[in-house]
N, C-alpha and C positions, 0 to 999 in steps of 0.2 A: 309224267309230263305235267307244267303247268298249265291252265286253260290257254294262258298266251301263247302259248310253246304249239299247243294241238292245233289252234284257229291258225295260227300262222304257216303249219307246213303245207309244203307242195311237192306234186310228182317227183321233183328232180332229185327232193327227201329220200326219199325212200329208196335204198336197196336191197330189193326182193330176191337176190341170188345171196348179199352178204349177212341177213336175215337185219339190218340196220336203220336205224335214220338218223339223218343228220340235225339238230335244233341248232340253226342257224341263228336265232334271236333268241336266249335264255337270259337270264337275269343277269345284270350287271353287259349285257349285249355280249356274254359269252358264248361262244358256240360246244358243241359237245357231240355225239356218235353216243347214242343209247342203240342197247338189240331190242329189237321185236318177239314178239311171244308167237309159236306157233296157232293158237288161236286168232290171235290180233291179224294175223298175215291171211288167214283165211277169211277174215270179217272183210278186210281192206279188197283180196281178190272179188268175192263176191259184189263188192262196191264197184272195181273197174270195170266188172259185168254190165253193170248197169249207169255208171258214171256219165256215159257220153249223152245220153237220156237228157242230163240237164246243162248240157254246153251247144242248143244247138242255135244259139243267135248268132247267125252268122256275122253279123256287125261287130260281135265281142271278141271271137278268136277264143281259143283255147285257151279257159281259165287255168292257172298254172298250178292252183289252190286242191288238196286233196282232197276237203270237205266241201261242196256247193250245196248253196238251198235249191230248190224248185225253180229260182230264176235266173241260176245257172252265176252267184254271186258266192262269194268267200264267205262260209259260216261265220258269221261272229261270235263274239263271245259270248257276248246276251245271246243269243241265238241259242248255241252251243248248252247255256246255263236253261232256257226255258225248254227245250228240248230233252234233258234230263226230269227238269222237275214234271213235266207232261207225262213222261215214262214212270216216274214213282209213281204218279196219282195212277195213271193205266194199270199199275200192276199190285195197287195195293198197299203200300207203302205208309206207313203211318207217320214215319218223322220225315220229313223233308231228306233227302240226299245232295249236297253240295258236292260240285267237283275236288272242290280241296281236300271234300272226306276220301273221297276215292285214289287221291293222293297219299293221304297220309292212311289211309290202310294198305295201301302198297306196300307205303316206305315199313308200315307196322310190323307187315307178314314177312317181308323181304328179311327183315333183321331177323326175324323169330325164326324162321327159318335158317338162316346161315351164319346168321351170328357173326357176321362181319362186316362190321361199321362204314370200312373206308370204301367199299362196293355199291354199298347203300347212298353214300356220300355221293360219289361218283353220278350213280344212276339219276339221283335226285336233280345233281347240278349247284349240290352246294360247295360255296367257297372257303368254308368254316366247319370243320368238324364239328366242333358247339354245336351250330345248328340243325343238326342232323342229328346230335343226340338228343337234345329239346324237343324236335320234331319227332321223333319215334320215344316212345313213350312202352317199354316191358313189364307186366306183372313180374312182380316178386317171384312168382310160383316159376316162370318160366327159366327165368336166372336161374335158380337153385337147380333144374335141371339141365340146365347145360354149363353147371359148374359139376353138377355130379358126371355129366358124360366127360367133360374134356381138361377136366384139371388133374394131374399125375397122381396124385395123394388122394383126392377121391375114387380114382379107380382103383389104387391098392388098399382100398379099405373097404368095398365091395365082396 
């Protein structure tokens, strides 16, 4: 997701039976249906455990927002960005960690992983294959291995 995409969503997002959510606001105001990861789903559960903790001004109503701070307000995005960088310094962290890195090592692992571009595409939200290939970025080393796994002539040369 992009930090927009994350600060933005809310309960009615998420479908927890269809493992989903929906990003109602993505780039260019397109919307999209990414899955959820069975870890993620367990972070978020543990969260509505404890969620109602910071909606309880009666005056506001039930914030619709999945993320709240302490005063029971929609994460922002700065919010969201110094909250990460609080968490590298807490845990040791020498180079700073951006959201967008955490992004784009998604999009990294995802390709290296499957090796299929137009999925990666997809999941990201881009409209431009281009930009999804500029955006993930493979060693050399890794290509040559998944030319020797999946290319016909490479395997009958094995």
């Amino acid at each position: 997701l992009r930090l927009s995409e994350l600060a933005d969503l809310d309960l009615n997002d998420l479908d927890v039976k269809e493992k989903t959510v929906l990003i109602r606001h993505g780039k260019g105001k397109k919307s999209r249906v990414v899955p959820v990861g069975r870890y993620a789903l367990i972070a978020l559960q543990n969260w509505f455990g404890i969620r109602h903790q910071f909606t309880t001004d009666p005056g506001l109503g039930e914030n619709p927002a999945i993320f709240l701070s302490s005063q029971g307000k929609r994460l922002s995005v700065r919010s969201i960005q110094q909250r990460i960088k609080h968490w590298c310094k807490q845990h040791g962290f020498n180079q700073m960690i951006h959201p967008h890195m955490l992004r784009h090592s998604f999009a990294t692992h995802m390709l290296e992983s499957s090796g299929d571009l137009r999925a990666v595409q997809e999941l990201l939200g881009h409209s431009n294959i281009n930009t999804t290939q500029i955006y993930t970025h493979l060693d050399f080393q890794h290509l040559a291995e998944v030319y020797d796994q999946a290319h016909p002539h490479a395997k009958k040369n094995k």
